[in-house]
N, C-alpha and C positions, 0 to 999 in steps of 0.2 A: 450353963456356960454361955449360952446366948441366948439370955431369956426376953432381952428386947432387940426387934430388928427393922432396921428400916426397909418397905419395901417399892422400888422406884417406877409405879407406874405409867403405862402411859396409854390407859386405858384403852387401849386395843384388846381383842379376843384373844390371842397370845395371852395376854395378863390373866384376861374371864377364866383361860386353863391353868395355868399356873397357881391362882389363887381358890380353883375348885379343890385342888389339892394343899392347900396349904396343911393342911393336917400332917405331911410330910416334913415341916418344919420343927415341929414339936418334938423330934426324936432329937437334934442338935439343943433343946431347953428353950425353945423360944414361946413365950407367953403372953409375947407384950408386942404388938405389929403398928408400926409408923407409917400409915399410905399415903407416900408421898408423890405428888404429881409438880412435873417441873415445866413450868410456862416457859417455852422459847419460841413462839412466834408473836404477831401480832405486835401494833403502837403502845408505846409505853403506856399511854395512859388505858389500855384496853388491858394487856397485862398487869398492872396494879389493881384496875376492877376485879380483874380473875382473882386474883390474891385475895385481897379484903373483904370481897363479894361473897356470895352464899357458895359450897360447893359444888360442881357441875354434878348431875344425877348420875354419871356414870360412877364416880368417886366411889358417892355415896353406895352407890349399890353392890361397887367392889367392898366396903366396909361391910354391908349390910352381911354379905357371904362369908368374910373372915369371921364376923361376931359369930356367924352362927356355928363354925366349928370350935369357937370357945376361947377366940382371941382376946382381949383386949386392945381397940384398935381405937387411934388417933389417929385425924386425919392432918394433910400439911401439904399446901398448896405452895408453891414460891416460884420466884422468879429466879430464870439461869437455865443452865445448859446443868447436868447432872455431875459431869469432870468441875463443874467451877463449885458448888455449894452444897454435896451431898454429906460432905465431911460437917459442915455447920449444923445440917439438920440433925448427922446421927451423933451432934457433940450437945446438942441442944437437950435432947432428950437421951443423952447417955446410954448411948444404941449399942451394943456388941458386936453386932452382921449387920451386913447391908447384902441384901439381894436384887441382881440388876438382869436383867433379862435382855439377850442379844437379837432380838427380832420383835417390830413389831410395825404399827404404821408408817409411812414413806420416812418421814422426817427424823423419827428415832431412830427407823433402820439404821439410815443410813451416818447418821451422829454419829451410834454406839458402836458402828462395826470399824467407821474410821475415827479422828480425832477425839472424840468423848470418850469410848473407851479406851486409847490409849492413854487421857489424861486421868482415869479413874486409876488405872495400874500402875499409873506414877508417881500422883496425888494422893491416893487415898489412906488414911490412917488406923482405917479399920479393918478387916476381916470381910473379904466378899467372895459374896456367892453367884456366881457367873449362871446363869442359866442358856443355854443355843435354843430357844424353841423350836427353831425348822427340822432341830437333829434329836429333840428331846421326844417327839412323836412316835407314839409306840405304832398305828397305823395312820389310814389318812380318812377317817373317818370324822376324828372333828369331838369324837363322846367325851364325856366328865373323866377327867383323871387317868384321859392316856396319855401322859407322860411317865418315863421312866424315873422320876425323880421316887417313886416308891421303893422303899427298902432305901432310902441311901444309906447307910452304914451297909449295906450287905457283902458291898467287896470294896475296901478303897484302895486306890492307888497313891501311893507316896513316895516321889522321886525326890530324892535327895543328894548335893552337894557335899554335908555335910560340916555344912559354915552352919553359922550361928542361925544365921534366920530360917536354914533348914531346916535345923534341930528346934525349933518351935515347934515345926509340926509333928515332933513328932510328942511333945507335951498336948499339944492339942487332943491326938490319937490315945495319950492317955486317960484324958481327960472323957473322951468317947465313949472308952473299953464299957463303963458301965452302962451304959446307951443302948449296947444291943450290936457293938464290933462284930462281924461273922467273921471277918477276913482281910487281911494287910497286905497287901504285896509293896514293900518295901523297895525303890527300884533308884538305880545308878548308870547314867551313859558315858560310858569314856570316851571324851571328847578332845580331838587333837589338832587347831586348827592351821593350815599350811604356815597362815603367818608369826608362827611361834616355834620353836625347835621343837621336837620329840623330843630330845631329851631333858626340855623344861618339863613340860606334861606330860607326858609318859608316864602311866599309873600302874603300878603293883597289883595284878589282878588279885593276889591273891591276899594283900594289905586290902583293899577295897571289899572284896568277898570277907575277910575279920569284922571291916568295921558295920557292911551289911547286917552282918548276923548279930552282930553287940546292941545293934537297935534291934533288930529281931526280939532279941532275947528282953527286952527293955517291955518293948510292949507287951509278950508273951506275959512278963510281970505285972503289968499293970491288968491285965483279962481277957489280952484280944486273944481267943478260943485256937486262929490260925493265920499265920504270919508265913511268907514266901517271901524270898529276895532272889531278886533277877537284879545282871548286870550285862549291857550290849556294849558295841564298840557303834561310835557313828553318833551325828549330832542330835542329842537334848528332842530337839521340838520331834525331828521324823520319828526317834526311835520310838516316842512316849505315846503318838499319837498312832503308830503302827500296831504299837501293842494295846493300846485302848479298844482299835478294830478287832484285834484277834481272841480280845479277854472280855467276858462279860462285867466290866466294872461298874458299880454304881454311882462313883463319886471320886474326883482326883483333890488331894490336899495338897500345896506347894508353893514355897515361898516368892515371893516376887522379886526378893533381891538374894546373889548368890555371894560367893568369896571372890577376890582378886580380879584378875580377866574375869569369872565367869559371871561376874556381876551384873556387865553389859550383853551380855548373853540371856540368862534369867528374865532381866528387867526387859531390855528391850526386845526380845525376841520370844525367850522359850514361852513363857508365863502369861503372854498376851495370845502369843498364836496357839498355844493349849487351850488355851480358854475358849477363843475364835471356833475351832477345830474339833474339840472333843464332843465326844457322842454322848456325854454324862455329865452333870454339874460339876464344876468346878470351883473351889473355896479358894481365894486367894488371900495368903497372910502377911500383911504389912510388918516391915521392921518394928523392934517394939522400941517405942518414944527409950532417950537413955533420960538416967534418972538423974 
Protein backbone atom coordinates (compact mmCIF):
# COMPACT_ATOMS: atom_id res chain seq x y z
CA UNK A 1 0.00 0.00 0.00
CA UNK A 2 2.90 2.36 0.75
CA UNK A 3 5.75 0.68 -0.50
CA UNK A 4 7.68 3.93 -1.30
CA UNK A 5 8.02 6.72 1.41
CA UNK A 6 9.57 9.64 1.68
CA UNK A 7 11.31 10.29 4.87
CA UNK A 8 11.95 14.09 6.01
CA UNK A 9 15.03 14.32 7.82
CA UNK A 10 16.59 16.76 9.70
CA UNK A 11 19.25 14.77 10.90
CA UNK A 12 19.03 15.35 14.46
CA UNK A 13 18.99 12.28 17.11
CA UNK A 14 15.10 12.37 17.12
CA UNK A 15 15.64 11.06 13.52
CA UNK A 16 18.91 8.43 14.65
CA UNK A 17 15.57 6.97 16.86
CA UNK A 18 13.06 7.09 14.53
CA UNK A 19 14.89 5.49 11.80
CA UNK A 20 16.65 2.79 14.42
CA UNK A 21 13.15 1.70 14.15
CA UNK A 22 12.24 2.08 10.81
CA UNK A 23 11.53 -1.70 10.50
CA UNK A 24 8.19 -0.50 12.05
CA UNK A 25 7.47 0.96 8.57
CA UNK A 26 7.35 -2.28 6.74
CA UNK A 27 4.00 -3.49 8.35
CA UNK A 28 2.21 -0.31 6.42
CA UNK A 29 4.22 -1.99 2.81
CA UNK A 30 6.95 0.28 2.70
CA UNK A 31 10.15 -1.08 0.86
CA UNK A 32 11.44 1.77 -0.95
CA UNK A 33 12.58 4.91 1.72
CA UNK A 34 13.34 8.61 0.18
CA UNK A 35 15.77 10.51 2.89
CA UNK A 36 15.06 13.58 2.31
CA UNK A 37 16.90 16.51 3.88
CA UNK A 38 15.47 20.15 3.28
CA UNK A 39 18.17 23.03 3.44
CA UNK A 40 16.63 26.17 4.85
CA UNK A 41 19.22 28.07 6.27
CA UNK A 42 22.32 29.66 5.06
CA UNK A 43 23.30 32.02 1.43
CA UNK A 44 21.92 30.86 -1.58
CA UNK A 45 24.90 30.11 -2.99
CA UNK A 46 25.86 27.87 0.26
CA UNK A 47 22.50 26.08 -0.10
CA UNK A 48 22.84 25.27 -3.71
CA UNK A 49 26.52 23.77 -2.83
CA UNK A 50 24.58 21.79 -0.10
CA UNK A 51 22.26 20.47 -2.94
CA UNK A 52 24.69 19.61 -5.67
CA UNK A 53 27.52 18.93 -3.41
CA UNK A 54 28.48 15.46 -1.94
CA UNK A 55 26.00 14.47 0.96
CA UNK A 56 26.66 15.61 4.60
CA UNK A 57 27.88 12.38 6.54
CA UNK A 58 25.00 12.46 8.78
CA UNK A 59 22.61 11.70 5.55
CA UNK A 60 24.64 9.16 4.73
CA UNK A 61 24.85 7.30 7.69
CA UNK A 62 21.02 7.80 8.34
CA UNK A 63 20.95 5.77 4.77
CA UNK A 64 23.74 3.55 5.81
CA UNK A 65 21.01 2.32 8.91
CA UNK A 66 17.82 2.10 6.84
CA UNK A 67 19.85 -0.07 4.06
CA UNK A 68 20.71 -2.22 6.79
CA UNK A 69 17.13 -3.18 7.85
CA UNK A 70 16.63 -3.86 4.23
CA UNK A 71 15.34 -0.70 2.79
CA UNK A 72 16.03 0.46 -0.46
CA UNK A 73 17.04 3.87 0.21
CA UNK A 74 17.60 7.08 -2.01
CA UNK A 75 19.04 9.96 -0.86
CA UNK A 76 17.43 13.84 -1.88
CA UNK A 77 18.91 16.82 -0.71
CA UNK A 78 16.85 20.23 -1.72
CA UNK A 79 16.24 23.39 -1.16
CA UNK A 80 12.96 24.79 0.92
CA UNK A 81 11.12 24.74 3.85
CA UNK A 82 9.31 21.11 3.96
CA UNK A 83 5.26 22.77 3.64
CA UNK A 84 6.83 24.34 0.31
CA UNK A 85 8.48 21.18 -1.71
CA UNK A 86 7.93 17.96 -0.01
CA UNK A 87 4.91 17.10 -2.35
CA UNK A 88 7.55 17.63 -5.49
CA UNK A 89 9.90 15.26 -3.96
CA UNK A 90 7.21 12.52 -3.02
CA UNK A 91 5.75 13.28 -6.79
CA UNK A 92 9.18 12.84 -8.17
CA UNK A 93 9.84 9.58 -7.01
CA UNK A 94 6.03 8.51 -6.87
CA UNK A 95 6.04 8.18 -2.93
CA UNK A 96 2.81 6.87 -1.36
CA UNK A 97 3.65 8.16 2.69
CA UNK A 98 5.58 10.80 3.71
CA UNK A 99 6.80 10.58 7.26
CA UNK A 100 7.57 13.91 8.97
CA UNK A 101 8.61 13.97 12.65
CA UNK A 102 7.52 16.94 15.00
CA UNK A 103 10.66 17.49 17.12
CA UNK A 104 13.89 17.98 16.45
CA UNK A 105 16.91 20.66 16.38
CA UNK A 106 15.96 24.42 17.11
CA UNK A 107 15.06 25.42 13.76
CA UNK A 108 12.85 22.37 12.55
CA UNK A 109 11.27 22.47 16.08
CA UNK A 110 10.24 25.27 15.79
CA UNK A 111 9.14 25.40 11.54
CA UNK A 112 7.23 22.07 12.21
CA UNK A 113 5.23 22.86 15.19
CA UNK A 114 4.16 26.39 13.72
CA UNK A 115 3.77 27.50 10.03
CA UNK A 116 5.60 24.33 8.18
CA UNK A 117 3.44 21.93 9.62
CA UNK A 118 0.44 23.78 9.35
CA UNK A 119 1.29 24.30 5.61
CA UNK A 120 2.09 20.48 5.19
CA UNK A 121 -1.78 19.68 6.59
CA UNK A 122 -2.99 22.08 4.00
CA UNK A 123 -0.65 21.51 1.12
CA UNK A 124 -0.04 18.16 1.03
CA UNK A 125 -1.16 15.63 -1.47
CA UNK A 126 -0.24 12.55 -0.03
CA UNK A 127 -0.86 10.35 2.94
CA UNK A 128 1.48 11.55 6.23
CA UNK A 129 2.76 10.14 9.01
CA UNK A 130 3.11 12.63 11.71
CA UNK A 131 5.55 11.39 14.28
CA UNK A 132 5.61 13.74 18.25
CA UNK A 133 9.04 12.42 19.23
CA UNK A 134 9.14 14.27 22.72
CA UNK A 135 5.67 12.03 23.27
CA UNK A 136 6.65 9.06 21.25
CA UNK A 137 9.39 8.09 23.99
CA UNK A 138 8.76 5.10 25.75
CA UNK A 139 11.25 6.09 28.74
CA UNK A 140 13.91 8.81 29.04
CA UNK A 141 16.70 6.73 28.54
CA UNK A 142 17.66 7.67 25.04
CA UNK A 143 18.03 3.27 24.01
CA UNK A 144 17.44 1.98 20.12
CA UNK A 145 13.76 1.67 19.44
CA UNK A 146 12.04 3.10 22.43
CA UNK A 147 9.64 4.53 20.66
CA UNK A 148 6.01 3.41 20.75
CA UNK A 149 5.77 3.30 17.11
CA UNK A 150 6.07 -0.64 17.53
CA UNK A 151 2.97 -2.78 16.81
CA UNK A 152 1.36 0.29 15.01
CA UNK A 153 -1.45 -1.62 13.67
CA UNK A 154 -2.05 -2.96 17.27
CA UNK A 155 -5.01 -0.65 18.19
CA UNK A 156 -5.89 2.08 15.77
CA UNK A 157 -7.97 4.87 16.34
CA UNK A 158 -10.43 6.20 13.46
CA UNK A 159 -12.48 9.13 13.98
CA UNK A 160 -14.91 9.79 11.59
CA UNK A 161 -17.25 12.47 10.09
CA UNK A 162 -18.50 10.32 7.73
CA UNK A 163 -18.04 12.61 4.59
CA UNK A 164 -16.24 11.28 1.86
CA UNK A 165 -12.56 11.84 2.73
CA UNK A 166 -13.51 10.13 6.04
CA UNK A 167 -14.71 7.19 4.39
CA UNK A 168 -11.15 6.89 2.79
CA UNK A 169 -10.00 5.79 5.80
CA UNK A 170 -11.75 3.74 6.28
CA UNK A 171 -10.57 1.81 2.74
CA UNK A 172 -7.35 2.44 3.87
CA UNK A 173 -8.15 0.21 7.21
CA UNK A 174 -9.12 -2.23 4.79
CA UNK A 175 -6.67 -2.28 2.91
CA UNK A 176 -4.51 -2.87 6.43
CA UNK A 177 -6.70 -5.74 7.78
CA UNK A 178 -4.30 -8.10 6.15
CA UNK A 179 -1.10 -6.28 7.71
CA UNK A 180 -1.75 -7.61 11.00
CA UNK A 181 -5.12 -5.16 12.23
CA UNK A 182 -5.47 -6.36 16.12
CA UNK A 183 -7.96 -3.67 16.69
CA UNK A 184 -10.30 -0.54 15.38
CA UNK A 185 -12.07 1.58 17.47
CA UNK A 186 -14.08 3.35 15.15
CA UNK A 187 -14.80 6.86 16.93
CA UNK A 188 -17.55 9.99 16.32
CA UNK A 189 -17.87 13.47 18.48
CA UNK A 190 -21.03 15.22 18.41
CA UNK A 191 -20.23 18.51 17.96
CA UNK A 192 -22.59 21.55 18.40
CA UNK A 193 -20.99 24.89 18.01
CA UNK A 194 -22.90 27.94 19.82
CA UNK A 195 -22.58 29.85 16.58
CA UNK A 196 -25.03 27.41 14.72
CA UNK A 197 -28.56 26.32 15.92
CA UNK A 198 -28.99 22.90 17.62
CA UNK A 199 -31.25 22.30 15.70
CA UNK A 200 -29.07 22.40 12.44
CA UNK A 201 -26.55 19.91 14.10
CA UNK A 202 -28.21 18.24 16.29
CA UNK A 203 -27.28 14.43 15.59
CA UNK A 204 -29.48 11.29 16.07
CA UNK A 205 -27.38 9.48 18.60
CA UNK A 206 -28.84 6.64 17.72
CA UNK A 207 -28.71 7.29 13.52
CA UNK A 208 -24.96 7.99 14.35
CA UNK A 209 -24.59 4.66 16.67
CA UNK A 210 -26.28 2.82 12.91
CA UNK A 211 -23.84 4.18 10.84
CA UNK A 212 -20.92 3.59 13.60
CA UNK A 213 -21.62 0.06 13.56
CA UNK A 214 -22.12 -0.27 9.28
CA UNK A 215 -18.42 0.71 9.10
CA UNK A 216 -17.87 -1.56 12.05
CA UNK A 217 -19.27 -4.25 10.32
CA UNK A 218 -17.29 -3.07 6.96
CA UNK A 219 -14.10 -3.62 8.47
CA UNK A 220 -15.02 -6.69 10.61
CA UNK A 221 -15.45 -7.77 6.52
CA UNK A 222 -12.59 -6.93 5.28
CA UNK A 223 -10.33 -8.93 8.80
CA UNK A 224 -9.92 -6.63 11.35
CA UNK A 225 -10.14 -9.49 14.22
CA UNK A 226 -11.89 -6.44 16.72
CA UNK A 227 -13.66 -3.31 16.00
CA UNK A 228 -15.31 -1.00 18.93
CA UNK A 229 -17.24 2.27 18.27
CA UNK A 230 -17.43 5.05 20.68
CA UNK A 231 -19.42 8.24 20.31
CA UNK A 232 -18.87 11.44 22.87
CA UNK A 233 -20.64 14.73 22.97
CA UNK A 234 -18.08 17.80 22.93
CA UNK A 235 -15.59 19.10 20.52
CA UNK A 236 -13.49 16.78 17.82
CA UNK A 237 -9.83 17.80 19.04
CA UNK A 238 -10.44 17.40 23.19
CA UNK A 239 -12.61 14.45 23.10
CA UNK A 240 -10.05 12.37 20.62
CA UNK A 241 -7.07 13.47 22.36
CA UNK A 242 -8.75 12.58 26.00
CA UNK A 243 -9.48 9.34 24.76
CA UNK A 244 -5.96 8.67 23.18
CA UNK A 245 -4.80 9.36 27.10
CA UNK A 246 -7.17 6.94 28.44
CA UNK A 247 -6.71 4.13 25.59
CA UNK A 248 -3.58 2.46 24.76
CA UNK A 249 -3.63 3.21 20.95
CA UNK A 250 -0.92 2.64 18.72
CA UNK A 251 -1.84 4.80 15.76
CA UNK A 252 -4.80 7.45 14.77
CA UNK A 253 -6.04 7.38 10.83
CA UNK A 254 -7.96 10.60 9.95
CA UNK A 255 -8.87 12.62 7.30
CA UNK A 256 -7.74 16.21 7.03
CA UNK A 257 -10.74 17.56 5.35
CA UNK A 258 -14.27 16.95 6.90
CA UNK A 259 -18.16 17.79 5.24
CA UNK A 260 -19.78 21.22 5.24
CA UNK A 261 -19.00 23.54 8.56
CA UNK A 262 -16.93 20.65 9.68
CA UNK A 263 -14.57 21.16 7.03
CA UNK A 264 -12.90 24.07 8.70
CA UNK A 265 -12.95 22.26 11.77
CA UNK A 266 -11.03 19.13 10.54
CA UNK A 267 -8.72 21.06 8.48
CA UNK A 268 -7.95 23.78 10.51
CA UNK A 269 -8.15 22.68 13.91
CA UNK A 270 -9.05 19.00 14.62
CA UNK A 271 -6.25 17.13 12.21
CA UNK A 272 -3.33 19.50 12.88
CA UNK A 273 -3.81 19.77 16.69
CA UNK A 274 -4.29 15.63 16.85
CA UNK A 275 -1.43 15.48 15.29
CA UNK A 276 0.45 18.26 17.49
CA UNK A 277 -1.05 16.45 20.68
CA UNK A 278 -1.34 12.71 20.24
CA UNK A 279 0.72 10.39 22.13
CA UNK A 280 0.93 7.91 19.00
CA UNK A 281 1.66 8.38 15.21
CA UNK A 282 -0.71 9.86 13.50
CA UNK A 283 -1.39 9.19 9.49
CA UNK A 284 -3.04 11.95 7.87
CA UNK A 285 -5.09 11.37 4.55
CA UNK A 286 -5.32 14.04 1.72
CA UNK A 287 -8.51 14.45 -0.29
CA UNK A 288 -8.15 12.12 -3.16
CA UNK A 289 -7.02 14.42 -6.50
CA UNK A 290 -11.00 14.26 -8.59
CA UNK A 291 -10.55 12.61 -11.68
Amino acid sequence: MFETMVLATDLSSDWDDILSCGEEFKVLGCKKAVLTHFIMGGTLEEREAAVHGEAPPKLRDQKRLLETQGFDVLLETTLGTPGQVINEVAEKHQASLIVVGSHGKSLWREALLGSVSNEILHHVRFPTLLLNVKRLRADEEGAICQLRTRELLRHVLYPTDFSPIADQGVEFLEGLASKGISKVTVFHSLYAPEIHPTSVLEADEALIQGLLESLADRLKQAGVPRVETTQLKGHPTANIVDFLRKSDCSMVIMGTQGKGFFSEIFLGSVAYNVARLASCPVLLLPRKKSK
